[in-house]
N, C-alpha and C positions, 0 to 999 in steps of 0.2 A: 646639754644645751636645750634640749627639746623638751625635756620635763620641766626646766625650770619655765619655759613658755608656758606649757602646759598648765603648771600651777598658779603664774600670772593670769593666764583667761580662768581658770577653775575661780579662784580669788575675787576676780573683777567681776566674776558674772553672779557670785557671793555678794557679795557687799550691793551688786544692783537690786538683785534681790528681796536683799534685807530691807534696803531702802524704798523699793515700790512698793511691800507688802505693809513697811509702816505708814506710808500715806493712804494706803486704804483703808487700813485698820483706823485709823484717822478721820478718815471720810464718812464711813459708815454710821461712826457712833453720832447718834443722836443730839440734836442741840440744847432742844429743849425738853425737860421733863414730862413722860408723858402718862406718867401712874397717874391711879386714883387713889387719892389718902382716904381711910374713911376707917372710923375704930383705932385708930393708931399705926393699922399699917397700910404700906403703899402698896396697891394691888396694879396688876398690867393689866385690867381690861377695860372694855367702852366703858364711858364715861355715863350712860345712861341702864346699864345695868345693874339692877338692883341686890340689896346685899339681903342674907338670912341669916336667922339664928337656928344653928342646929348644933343640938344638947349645948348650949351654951358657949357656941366657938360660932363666930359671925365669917361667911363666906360667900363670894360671891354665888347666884343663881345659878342653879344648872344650864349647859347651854343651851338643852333643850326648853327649858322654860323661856327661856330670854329670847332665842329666835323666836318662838309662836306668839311671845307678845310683840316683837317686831313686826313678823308679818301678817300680825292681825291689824297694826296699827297701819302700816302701808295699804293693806287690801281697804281699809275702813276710806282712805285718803284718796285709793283708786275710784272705790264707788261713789264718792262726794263727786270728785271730778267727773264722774261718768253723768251723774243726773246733772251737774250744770254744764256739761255739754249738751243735753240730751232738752233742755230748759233755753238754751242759747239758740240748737236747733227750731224747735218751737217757734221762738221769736221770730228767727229768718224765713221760714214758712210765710209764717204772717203778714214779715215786713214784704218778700218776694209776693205774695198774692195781693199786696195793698197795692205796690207800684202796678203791676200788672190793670189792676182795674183801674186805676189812674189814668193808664197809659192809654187803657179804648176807653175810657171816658173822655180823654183829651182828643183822642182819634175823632170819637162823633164829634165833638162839638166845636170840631177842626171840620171836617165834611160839613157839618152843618153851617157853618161862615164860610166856606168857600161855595155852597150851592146858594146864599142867598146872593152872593157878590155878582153870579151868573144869571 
């Protein structure tokens, strides 16, 4: 009597099994296509990575090549950002020292209509 229990939970906990790891299996895969075609075949890598010919068979770029032209092109994007930050700065300089002299300019010639009004 105990084995057949036995083999009932062994069984049931089988088939649960079977059944969660196909919904995962399921889940994981992909929806949409996400190779690059290029030459006739479909390659898995970024879609901005450039391809070679070498002795006549076309393959993707080493990846050492392909990161340093990334992070050349990021750093080039950082430094654009950095002068017109650096250009924005500037401005508010200017803009802060404009109001400033505005502001004691407005001062005297606020003292100055209130000492004639006296």
């Amino acid at each position: 009597m105990l084995s057949r229990n036995w083999c009932a939970i062994v069984g049931a906990g089988v088939m649960l099994l079977g059944i969660s790891s196909g919904s995962l299996a399921v889940a994981d895969t992909p929806q949409k296509d996400s190779s690059v075609k290029r030459y006739g075949v479909a390659w898995n890598v970024a879609e901005d990575r450039k391809f070679e010919n070498i002795n006549g068979i076309y393959q993707p770029e080493d990846i050492d090549k392909y990161m340093k032209r990334y992070f050349e092109q990021l750093f080039a994007k950082v430094s654009e950002l950095s002068m017109k930050m650096d250009s924005l700065s500037a401005q508010v300089t200017q803009l802060d020292a404009g109001i400033k002299a505005l502001a004691k300019k407005t001062e005297t010639s606020v003292g100055v209509q209130q000492m004639k009004r006296i």
